[in-house]
Backbone bond lengths (Angstrom), bond angles and torsions (degrees), N, CA, C in turn:
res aa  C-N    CA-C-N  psi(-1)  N-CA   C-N-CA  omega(-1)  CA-C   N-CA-C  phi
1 X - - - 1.443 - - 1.516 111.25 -
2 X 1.366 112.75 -30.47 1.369 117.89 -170.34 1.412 105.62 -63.05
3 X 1.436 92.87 -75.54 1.460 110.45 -176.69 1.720 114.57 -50.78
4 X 1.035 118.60 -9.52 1.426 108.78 -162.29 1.760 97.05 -119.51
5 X 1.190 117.87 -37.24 1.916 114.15 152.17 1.273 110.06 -43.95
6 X 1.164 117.34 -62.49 1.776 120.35 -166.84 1.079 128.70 -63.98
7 X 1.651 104.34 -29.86 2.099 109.32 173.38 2.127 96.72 -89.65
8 X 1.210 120.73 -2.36 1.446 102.24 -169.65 1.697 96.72 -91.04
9 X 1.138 111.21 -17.42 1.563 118.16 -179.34 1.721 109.10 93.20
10 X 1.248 98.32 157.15 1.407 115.51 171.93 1.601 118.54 -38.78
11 X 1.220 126.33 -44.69 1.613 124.22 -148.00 2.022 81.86 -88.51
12 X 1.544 97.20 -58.73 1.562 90.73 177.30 1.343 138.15 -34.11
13 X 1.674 101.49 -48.90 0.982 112.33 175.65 1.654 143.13 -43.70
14 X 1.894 85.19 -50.23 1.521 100.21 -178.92 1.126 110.35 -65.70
15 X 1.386 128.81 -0.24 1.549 131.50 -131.36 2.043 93.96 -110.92
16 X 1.598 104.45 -17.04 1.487 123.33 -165.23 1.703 102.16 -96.05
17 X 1.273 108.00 136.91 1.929 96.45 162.67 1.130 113.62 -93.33
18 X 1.265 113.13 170.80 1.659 121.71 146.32 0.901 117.16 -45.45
19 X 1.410 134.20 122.19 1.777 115.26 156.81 1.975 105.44 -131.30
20 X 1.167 83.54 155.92 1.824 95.98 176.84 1.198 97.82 -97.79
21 X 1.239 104.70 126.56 1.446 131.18 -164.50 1.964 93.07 -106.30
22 X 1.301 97.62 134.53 1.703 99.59 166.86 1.999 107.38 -106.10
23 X 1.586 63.72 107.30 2.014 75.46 171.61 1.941 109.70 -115.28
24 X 0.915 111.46 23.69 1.702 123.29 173.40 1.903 89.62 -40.67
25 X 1.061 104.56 -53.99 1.681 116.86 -144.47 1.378 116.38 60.72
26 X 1.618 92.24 -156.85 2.008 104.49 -173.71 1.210 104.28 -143.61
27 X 1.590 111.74 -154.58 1.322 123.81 -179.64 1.833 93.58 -99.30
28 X 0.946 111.07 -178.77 2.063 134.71 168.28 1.685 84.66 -53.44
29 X 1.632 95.01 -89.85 1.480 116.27 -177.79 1.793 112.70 -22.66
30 X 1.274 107.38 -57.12 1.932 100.18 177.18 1.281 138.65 -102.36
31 X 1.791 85.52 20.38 1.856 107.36 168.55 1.601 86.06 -109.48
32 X 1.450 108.68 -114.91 1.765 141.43 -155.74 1.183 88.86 -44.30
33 X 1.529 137.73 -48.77 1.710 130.01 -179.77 1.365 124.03 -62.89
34 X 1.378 109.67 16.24 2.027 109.91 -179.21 1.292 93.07 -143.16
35 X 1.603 100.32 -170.43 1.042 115.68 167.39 1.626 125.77 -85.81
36 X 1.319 104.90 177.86 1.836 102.54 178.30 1.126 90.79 -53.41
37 X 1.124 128.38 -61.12 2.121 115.89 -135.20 1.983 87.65 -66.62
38 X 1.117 105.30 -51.33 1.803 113.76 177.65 1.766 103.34 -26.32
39 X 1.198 85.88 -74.51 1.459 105.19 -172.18 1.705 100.34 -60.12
40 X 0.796 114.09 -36.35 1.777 92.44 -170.01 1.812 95.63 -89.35
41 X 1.320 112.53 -8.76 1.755 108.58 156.06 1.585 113.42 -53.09
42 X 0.997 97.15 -61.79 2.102 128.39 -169.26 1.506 100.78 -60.21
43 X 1.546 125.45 -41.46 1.384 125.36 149.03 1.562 146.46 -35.39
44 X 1.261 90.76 -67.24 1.617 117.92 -161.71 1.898 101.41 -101.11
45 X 1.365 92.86 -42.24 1.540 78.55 -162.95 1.398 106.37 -113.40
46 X 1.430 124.62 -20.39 1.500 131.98 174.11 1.833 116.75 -115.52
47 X 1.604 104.64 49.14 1.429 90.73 173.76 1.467 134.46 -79.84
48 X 1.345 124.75 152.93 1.198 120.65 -147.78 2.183 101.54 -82.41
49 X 0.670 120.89 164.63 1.404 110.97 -168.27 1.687 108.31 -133.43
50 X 1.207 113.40 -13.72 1.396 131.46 169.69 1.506 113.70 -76.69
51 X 1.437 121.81 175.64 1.281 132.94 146.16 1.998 95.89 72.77
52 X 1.205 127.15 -20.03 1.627 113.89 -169.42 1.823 95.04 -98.43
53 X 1.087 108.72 171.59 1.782 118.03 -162.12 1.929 87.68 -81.11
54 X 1.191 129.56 -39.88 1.325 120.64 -159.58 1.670 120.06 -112.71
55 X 1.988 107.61 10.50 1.412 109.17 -157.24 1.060 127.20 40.93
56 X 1.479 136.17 -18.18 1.261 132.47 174.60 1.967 119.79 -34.98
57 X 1.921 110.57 141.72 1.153 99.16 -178.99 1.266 115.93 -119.37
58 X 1.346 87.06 -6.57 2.151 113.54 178.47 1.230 99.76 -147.43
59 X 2.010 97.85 146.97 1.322 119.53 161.33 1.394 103.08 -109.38
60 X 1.601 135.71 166.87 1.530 136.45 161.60 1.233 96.27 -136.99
61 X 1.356 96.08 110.00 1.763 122.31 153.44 1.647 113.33 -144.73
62 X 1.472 111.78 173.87 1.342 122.32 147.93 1.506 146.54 -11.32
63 X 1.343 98.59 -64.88 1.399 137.99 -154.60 1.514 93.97 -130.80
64 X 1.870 105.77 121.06 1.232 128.19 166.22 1.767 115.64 -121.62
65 X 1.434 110.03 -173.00 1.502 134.92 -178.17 1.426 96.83 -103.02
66 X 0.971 130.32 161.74 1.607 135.57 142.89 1.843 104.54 -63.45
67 X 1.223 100.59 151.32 0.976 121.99 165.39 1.597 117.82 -68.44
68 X 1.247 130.44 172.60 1.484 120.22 159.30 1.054 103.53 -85.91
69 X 1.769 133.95 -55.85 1.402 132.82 171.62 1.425 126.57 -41.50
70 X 1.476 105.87 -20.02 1.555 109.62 156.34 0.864 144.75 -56.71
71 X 1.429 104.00 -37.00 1.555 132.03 -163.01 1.270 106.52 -96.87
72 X 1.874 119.74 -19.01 1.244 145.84 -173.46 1.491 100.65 -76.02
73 X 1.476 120.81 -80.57 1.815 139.29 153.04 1.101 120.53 -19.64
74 X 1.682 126.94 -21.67 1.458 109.44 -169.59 1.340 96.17 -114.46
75 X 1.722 115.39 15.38 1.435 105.70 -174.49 1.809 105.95 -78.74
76 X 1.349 151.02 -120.89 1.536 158.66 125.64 1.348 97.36 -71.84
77 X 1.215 94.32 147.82 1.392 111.38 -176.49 1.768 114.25 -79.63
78 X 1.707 108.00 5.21 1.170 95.71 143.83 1.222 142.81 -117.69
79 X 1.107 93.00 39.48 1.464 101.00 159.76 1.450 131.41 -118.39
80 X 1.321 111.55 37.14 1.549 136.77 -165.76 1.038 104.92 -94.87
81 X 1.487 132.91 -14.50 1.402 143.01 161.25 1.142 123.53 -71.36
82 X 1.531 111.54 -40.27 1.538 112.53 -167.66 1.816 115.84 -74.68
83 X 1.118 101.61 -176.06 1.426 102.77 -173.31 1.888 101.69 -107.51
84 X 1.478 95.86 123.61 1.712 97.19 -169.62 1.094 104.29 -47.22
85 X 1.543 150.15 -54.30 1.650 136.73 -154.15 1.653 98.68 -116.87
86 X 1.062 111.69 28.14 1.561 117.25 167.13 1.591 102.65 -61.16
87 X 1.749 125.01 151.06 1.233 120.98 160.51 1.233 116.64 -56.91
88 X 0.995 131.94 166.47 1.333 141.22 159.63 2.157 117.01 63.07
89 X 1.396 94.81 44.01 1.588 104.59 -179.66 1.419 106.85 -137.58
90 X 1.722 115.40 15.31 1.212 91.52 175.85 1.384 104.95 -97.88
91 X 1.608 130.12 -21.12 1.827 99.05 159.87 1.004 133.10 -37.28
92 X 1.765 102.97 -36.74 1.941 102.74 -165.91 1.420 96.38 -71.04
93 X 1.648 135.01 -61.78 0.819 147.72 179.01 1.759 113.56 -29.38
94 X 1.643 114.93 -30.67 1.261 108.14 -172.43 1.549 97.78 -87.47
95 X 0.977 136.60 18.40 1.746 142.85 152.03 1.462 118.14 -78.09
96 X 1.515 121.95 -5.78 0.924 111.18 165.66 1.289 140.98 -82.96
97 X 1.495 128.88 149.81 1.669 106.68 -157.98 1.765 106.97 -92.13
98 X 1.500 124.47 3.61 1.382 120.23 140.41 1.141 138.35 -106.20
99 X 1.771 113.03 55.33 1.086 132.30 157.54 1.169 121.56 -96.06
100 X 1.579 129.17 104.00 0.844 129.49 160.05 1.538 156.08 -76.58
101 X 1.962 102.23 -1.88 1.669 105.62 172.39 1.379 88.88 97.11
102 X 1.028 147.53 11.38 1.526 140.76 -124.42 1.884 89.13 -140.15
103 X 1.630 110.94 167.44 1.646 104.78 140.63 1.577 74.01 -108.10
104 X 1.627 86.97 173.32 2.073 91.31 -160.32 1.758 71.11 -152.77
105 X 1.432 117.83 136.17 1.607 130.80 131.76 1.265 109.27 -60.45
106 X 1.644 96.76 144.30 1.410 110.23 168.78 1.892 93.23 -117.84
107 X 1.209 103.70 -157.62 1.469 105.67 -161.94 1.773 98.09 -139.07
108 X 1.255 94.56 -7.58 2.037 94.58 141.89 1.285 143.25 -48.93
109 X 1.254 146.20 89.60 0.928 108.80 -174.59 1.831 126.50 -119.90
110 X 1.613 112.33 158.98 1.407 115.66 -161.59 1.618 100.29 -60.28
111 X 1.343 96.35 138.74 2.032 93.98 173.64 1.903 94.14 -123.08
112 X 1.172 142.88 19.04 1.220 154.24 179.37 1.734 92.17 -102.81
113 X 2.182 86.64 177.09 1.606 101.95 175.40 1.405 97.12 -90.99
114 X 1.806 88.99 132.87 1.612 94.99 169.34 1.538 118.17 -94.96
115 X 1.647 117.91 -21.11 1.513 118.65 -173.90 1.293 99.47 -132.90
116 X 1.319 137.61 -11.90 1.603 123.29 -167.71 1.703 82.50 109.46
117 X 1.031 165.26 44.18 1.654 161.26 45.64 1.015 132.42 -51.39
118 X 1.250 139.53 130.75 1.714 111.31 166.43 1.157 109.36 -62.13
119 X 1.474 108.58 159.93 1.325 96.99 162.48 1.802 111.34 -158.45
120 X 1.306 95.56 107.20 1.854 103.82 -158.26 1.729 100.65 -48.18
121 X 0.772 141.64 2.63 1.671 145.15 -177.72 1.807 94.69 -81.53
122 X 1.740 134.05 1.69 1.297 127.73 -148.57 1.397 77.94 -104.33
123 X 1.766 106.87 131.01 1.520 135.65 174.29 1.600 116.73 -122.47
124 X 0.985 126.96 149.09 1.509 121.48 -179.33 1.493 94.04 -94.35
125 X 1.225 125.20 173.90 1.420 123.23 -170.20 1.724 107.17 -169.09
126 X 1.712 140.55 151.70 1.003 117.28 167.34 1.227 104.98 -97.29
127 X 1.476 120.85 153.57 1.311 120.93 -168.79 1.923 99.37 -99.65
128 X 1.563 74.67 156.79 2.239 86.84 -179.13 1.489 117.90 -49.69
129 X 1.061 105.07 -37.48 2.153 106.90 160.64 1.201 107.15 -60.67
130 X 1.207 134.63 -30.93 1.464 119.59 -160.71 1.363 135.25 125.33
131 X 1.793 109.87 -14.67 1.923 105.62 -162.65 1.819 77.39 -119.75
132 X 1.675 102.47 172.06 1.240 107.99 161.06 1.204 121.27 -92.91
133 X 1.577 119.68 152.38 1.486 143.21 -178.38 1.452 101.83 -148.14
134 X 1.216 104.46 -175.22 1.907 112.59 -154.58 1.456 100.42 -122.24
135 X 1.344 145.04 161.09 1.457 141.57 142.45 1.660 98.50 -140.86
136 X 1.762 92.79 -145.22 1.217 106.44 -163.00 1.556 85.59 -128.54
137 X 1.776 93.78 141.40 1.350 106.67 177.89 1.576 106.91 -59.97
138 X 0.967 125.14 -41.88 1.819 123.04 -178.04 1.646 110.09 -47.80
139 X 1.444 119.28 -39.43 1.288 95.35 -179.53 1.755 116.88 -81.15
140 X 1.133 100.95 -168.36 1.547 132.08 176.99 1.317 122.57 -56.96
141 X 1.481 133.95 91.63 1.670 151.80 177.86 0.780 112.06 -131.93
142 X 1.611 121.41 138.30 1.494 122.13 145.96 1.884 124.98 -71.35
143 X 1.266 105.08 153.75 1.265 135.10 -151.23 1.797 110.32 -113.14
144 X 0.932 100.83 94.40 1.845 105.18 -176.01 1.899 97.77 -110.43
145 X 1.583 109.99 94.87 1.679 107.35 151.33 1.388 125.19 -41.66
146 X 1.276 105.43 118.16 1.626 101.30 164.41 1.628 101.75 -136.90
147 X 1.686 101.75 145.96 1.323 123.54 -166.17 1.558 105.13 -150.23
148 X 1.287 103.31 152.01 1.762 128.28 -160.34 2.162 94.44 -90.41
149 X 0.807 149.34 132.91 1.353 163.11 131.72 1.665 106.47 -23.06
150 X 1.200 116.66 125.83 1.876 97.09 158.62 1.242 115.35 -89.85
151 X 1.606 107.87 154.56 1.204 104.76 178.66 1.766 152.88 -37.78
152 X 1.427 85.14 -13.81 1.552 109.02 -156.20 1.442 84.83 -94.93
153 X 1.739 141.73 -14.99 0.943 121.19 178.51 1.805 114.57 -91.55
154 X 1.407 118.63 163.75 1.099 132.75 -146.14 1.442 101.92 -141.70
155 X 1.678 113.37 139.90 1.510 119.21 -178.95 1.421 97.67 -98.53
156 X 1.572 107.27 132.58 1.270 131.06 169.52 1.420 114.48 -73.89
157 X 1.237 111.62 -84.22 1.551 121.89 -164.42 1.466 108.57 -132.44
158 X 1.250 125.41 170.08 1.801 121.21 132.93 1.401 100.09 121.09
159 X 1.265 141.77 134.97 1.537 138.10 -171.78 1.744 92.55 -96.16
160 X 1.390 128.50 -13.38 1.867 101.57 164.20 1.717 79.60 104.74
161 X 1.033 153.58 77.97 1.616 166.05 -167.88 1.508 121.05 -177.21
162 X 1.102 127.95 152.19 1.732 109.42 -156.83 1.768 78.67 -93.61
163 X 1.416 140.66 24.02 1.454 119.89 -167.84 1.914 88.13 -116.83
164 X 1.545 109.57 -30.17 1.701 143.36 -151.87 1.207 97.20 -117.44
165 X 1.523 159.75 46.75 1.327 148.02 -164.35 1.469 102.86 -65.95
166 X 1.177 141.61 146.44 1.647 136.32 169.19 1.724 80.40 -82.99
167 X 1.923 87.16 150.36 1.396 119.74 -158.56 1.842 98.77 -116.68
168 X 1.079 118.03 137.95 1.854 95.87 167.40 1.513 106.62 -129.52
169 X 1.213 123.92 164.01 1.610 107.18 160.19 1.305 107.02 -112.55
């Protein structure tokens, strides 16, 4: 949050809210084993409160993760059925417009066994094909900020197209 308020500059900045972020997480089974709407249940409204080093179920800052159910929602809407880390969904999944080619952190995190230990370092993540799977925060992901608008800001122009960018003041 630090680092990433301070290089966007002042005007940007103010321009972001606070938000409480739900980082409770879940199990494998009630993230990557359902669907988005499931998973953004197992997120937002049923996080697990056990098994992580600090029980914590929210952070409030600036600067967030994607969700998995995010990453679930922005795929076509037909693929709102399938099961995020099911085999065979990372073509569909590569239709989504926050796919980046990437392994990508999400800001879920695993409260289950990830190796035969627990081990509270367990993150959900999208994988470089496309579907979600789980690791360990210690290794190697890319990192996409996402942050909420305050209210007071306002859309200018732009239909949201890399030719049309939406504009705000």
């Amino acid at each position: 949050n630090k680092n990433f308020i301070t290089n966007i500059g002042a005007d940007w900045a103010a321009k972001i809210a606070e938000t409480t972020w739900k980082v409770g997480g879940n199990t494998y089974n009630n993230i990557a084993n359902v669907t988005p709407s499931v998973a953004y249940q197992n997120e937002i409204n049923n996080p697990v409160t056990t098994n992580t080093t600090d029980n914590a179920t929210t952070y409030s800052a600036k600067i967030g993760l994607m969700y998995v159910s995010d990453y679930g929602f922005a795929a076509d809407p037909s693929t709102w059925t399938m099961i995020l880390g099911q085999s065979g969904i990372d073509s569909e999944m590569k239709k989504n417009w926050m796919y980046m080619g990437l392994d990508e952190w999400t800001i879920s995190r695993r409260t289950d066994d990830v190796s035969g230990v627990f081990d509270a370092s367990g993150v959900f993540d999208v994988y470089i094909a496309g579907g979600v799977l789980s690791g360990y925060a210690r290794n190697a992901r890319a990192l996409r900020p996402v942050f909420s608008l305050k209210s007071s800001v306002n859309y200018a122009s732009g239909s949201g197209t890399a030719a049309d960018p939406i504009s705000i003041n």
